[in-house]
N, C-alpha and C positions, 0 to 999 in steps of 0.2 A: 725840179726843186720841190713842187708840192707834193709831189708822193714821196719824197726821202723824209718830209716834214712828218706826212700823212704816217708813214712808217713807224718815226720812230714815239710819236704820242700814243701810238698803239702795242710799241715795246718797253719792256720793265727792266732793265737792268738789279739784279741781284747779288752782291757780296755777301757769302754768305760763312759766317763762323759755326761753332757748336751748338745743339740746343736742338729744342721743337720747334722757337721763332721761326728761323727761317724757312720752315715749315709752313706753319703759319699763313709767313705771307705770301708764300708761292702762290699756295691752295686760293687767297685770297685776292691776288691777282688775276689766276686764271679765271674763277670764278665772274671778276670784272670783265671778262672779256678781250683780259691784255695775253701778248705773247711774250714769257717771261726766259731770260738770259744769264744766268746763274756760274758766278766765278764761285765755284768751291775751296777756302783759304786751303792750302795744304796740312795736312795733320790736323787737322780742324772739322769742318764740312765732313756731314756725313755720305758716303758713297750712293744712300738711298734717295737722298735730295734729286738724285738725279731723274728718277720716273716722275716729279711732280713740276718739272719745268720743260720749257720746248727745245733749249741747246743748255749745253753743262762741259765746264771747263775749269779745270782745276790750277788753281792759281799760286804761286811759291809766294809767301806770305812777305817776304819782302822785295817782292818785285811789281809793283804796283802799275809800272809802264807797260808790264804785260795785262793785266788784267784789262788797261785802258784801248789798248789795243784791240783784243778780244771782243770788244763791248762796241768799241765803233763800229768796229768789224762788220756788226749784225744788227747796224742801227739804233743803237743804245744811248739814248742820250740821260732822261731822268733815270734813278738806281737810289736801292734802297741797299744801306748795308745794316745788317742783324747778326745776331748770334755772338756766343763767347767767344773771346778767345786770350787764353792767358798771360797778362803781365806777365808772367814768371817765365815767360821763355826769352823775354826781352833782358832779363841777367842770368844766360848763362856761359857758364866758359866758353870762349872761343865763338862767340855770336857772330861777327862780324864774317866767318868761315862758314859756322853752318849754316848761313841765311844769305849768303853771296847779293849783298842787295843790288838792284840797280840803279841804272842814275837818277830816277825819281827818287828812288827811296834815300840815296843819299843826300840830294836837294833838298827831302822832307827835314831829316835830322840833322845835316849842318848848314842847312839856309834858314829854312822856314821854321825850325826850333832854334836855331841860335842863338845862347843867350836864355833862353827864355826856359822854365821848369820842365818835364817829363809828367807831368798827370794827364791822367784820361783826358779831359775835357780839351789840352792845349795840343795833346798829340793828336788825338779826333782832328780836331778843326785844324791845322796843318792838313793834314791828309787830306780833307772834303776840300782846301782851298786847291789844293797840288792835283786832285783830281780835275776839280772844274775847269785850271787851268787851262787841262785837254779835253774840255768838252764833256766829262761825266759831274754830271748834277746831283748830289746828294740830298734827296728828300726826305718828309717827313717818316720815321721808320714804319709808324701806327696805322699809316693810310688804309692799307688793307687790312687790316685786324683790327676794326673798331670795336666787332661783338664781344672782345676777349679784354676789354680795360676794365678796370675797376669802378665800380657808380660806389653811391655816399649812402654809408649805412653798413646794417651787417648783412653780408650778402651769403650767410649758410642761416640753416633753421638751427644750428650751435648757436647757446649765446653767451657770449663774452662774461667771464666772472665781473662783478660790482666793482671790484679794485680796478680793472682795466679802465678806468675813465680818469682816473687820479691819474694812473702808469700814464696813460696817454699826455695829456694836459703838462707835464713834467716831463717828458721825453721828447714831444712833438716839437717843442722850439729847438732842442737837440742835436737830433736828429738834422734837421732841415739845416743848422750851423755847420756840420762836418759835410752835407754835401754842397754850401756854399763852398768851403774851404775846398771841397774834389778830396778828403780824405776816404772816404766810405758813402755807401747806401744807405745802412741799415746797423741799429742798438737792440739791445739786450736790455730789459726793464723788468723789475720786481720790485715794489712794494717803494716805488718813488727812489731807484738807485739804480746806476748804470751799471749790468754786470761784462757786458762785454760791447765791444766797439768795433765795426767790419776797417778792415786795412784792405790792405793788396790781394790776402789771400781767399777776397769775395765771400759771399752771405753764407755759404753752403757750408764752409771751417768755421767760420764765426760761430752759426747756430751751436756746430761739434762742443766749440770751446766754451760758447756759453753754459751748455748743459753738462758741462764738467765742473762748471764754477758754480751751478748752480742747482747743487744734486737734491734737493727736497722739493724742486720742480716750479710749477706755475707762474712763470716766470709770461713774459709778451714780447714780441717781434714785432719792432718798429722800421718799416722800410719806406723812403720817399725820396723821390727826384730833388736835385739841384733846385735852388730858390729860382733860375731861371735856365731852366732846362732847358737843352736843344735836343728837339726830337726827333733831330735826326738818325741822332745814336746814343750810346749809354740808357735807355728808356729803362727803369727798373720793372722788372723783372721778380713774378712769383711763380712755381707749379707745382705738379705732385710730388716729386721729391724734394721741393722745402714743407710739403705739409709732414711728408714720412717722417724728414728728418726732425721738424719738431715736434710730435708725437715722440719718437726714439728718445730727444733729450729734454721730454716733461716739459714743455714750452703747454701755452693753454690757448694762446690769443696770436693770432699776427693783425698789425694794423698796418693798410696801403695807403698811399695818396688815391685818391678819387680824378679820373681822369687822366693819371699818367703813370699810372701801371697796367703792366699786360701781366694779366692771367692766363697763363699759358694751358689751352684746353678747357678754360674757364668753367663748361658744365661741369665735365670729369674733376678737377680738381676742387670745386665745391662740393661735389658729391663727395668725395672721396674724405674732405676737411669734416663733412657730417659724421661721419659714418666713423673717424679717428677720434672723434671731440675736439677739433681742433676751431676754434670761430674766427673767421675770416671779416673783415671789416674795414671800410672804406670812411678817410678821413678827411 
């Protein structure tokens, strides 16, 4: 019993969606000295994840009893899950066929959601309770990528236009109300006025839409975690293609929360925010 103990505190269990996060934590795990265990979601996960983990197993994204299996399998008891993965495939035609779920997954959506709304935060936590159920513990996402959050200040040698402290100050309460609410991350601010709001279709269309509504530019990116964020999942999230993308659409400023955003790549993508005119800043 003490070496299955001894095991599995020295195994990392990983679910892992799109992105460089789960990248990230790999590298950051290993680096800790853990042996890391990687369910790859299917259509999701990139195939490369696989050279930075010790087993890698690709997982049908609604079959959750296989994953958990997989992960006992191999001594997995704590598991970090990261990375995208899109809302929009959970409304499409004939879903219930092409994601064949199994009886976890159905558990998840007509026991443990029953009744109760479809936003991130309530299907999240379903999921991490319906995991732990069987033994897999969902922790803090962050653990390993501490170097990569955001601190308080402006973290590029850019410095924010004078107007961005008004934008802030009038946006920040905002902002923080819609991810009470679980509608979005992340507003769209100019000159003390909301021009666009993130929905479903995440920060990255938003930015698109913003800088279509708002073509004479200089406009600011307000993005911040839930008033009582769980950081196990949904951690917001900034990197180098939200700096391109606000560069492309005349944005000037993005503002983070301080502590609960991961800057993906964090050197590279402040370098890279310098070097666009783009000023990065922790709130």
């Amino acid at each position: 019993m003490s070496k299955i103990l001894d095991t599995q505190s020295q195994t990392l269990g990983l679910i892992a969606g799109q992105g460089r996060l789960p990248f990230l934590v790999a590298d950051g795990a290993k680096r800790a000295g853990l042996r890391v265990v990687c369910i790859g979601l299917a259509d999701n996960a990139e195939p490369s994840l696989a050279d930075h983990v010790d087993h890698f197993f690709y997982g049908a994204i609604a079959r959750p009893g296989g994953w958990m299996r997989k992960l006992r399998k191999h001594g997995v008891s704590e598991t970090i899950m990261v990375g995208r993965v899109s809302k929009r495939q959970i409304y499409t035609p004939w879903r219930i066929v092409k994601y064949l779920p199994d009886w976890r997954a159905i558990r998840i959506w007509y026991g443990r959601l029953r009744g109760k709304d479809k936003r991130n935060d309530t299907v999240l936590c379903a999921i991490a309770d319906e995991l732990a159920s069987g033994g897999i513990i969902l922790e803090d996402s962050t653990m390993h990528c501490k170097e990569h959050m955001a601190t308080e200040g402006v973290m590029t040698q850019c410095r924010p236009p004078a107007s961005v402290q008004a934008d802030i100050e009038f946006g920040w309460p905002l902002v923080k109300e819609i991810g009470r609410l679980d509608i979005g991350q992340a507003i769209a601010v100019r000159e003390r006025e909301v021009i666009a709001v993130e929905g479903i279709e995440g920060t990255a269309r938003m930015i698109e839409r913003a800088g279509q509504l708002c073509k004479k530019g200089g406009w600011t990116l307000l993005k911040a975690s839930k008033p009582n964020q769980d950081m196990r999942f949904d951690v917001p999230c900034i990197g180098a293609d939200t700096i391109e993308s606000l560069k492309k659409n005349n944005a000037k400023c993005v503002v983070v929360e301080k502590n609960k955003t991961i800057i993906i790549d964090k050197p590279d993508t402040l370098a890279l925010a310098d070097k666009l005119g783009i000023a990065v800043v922790g709130y």
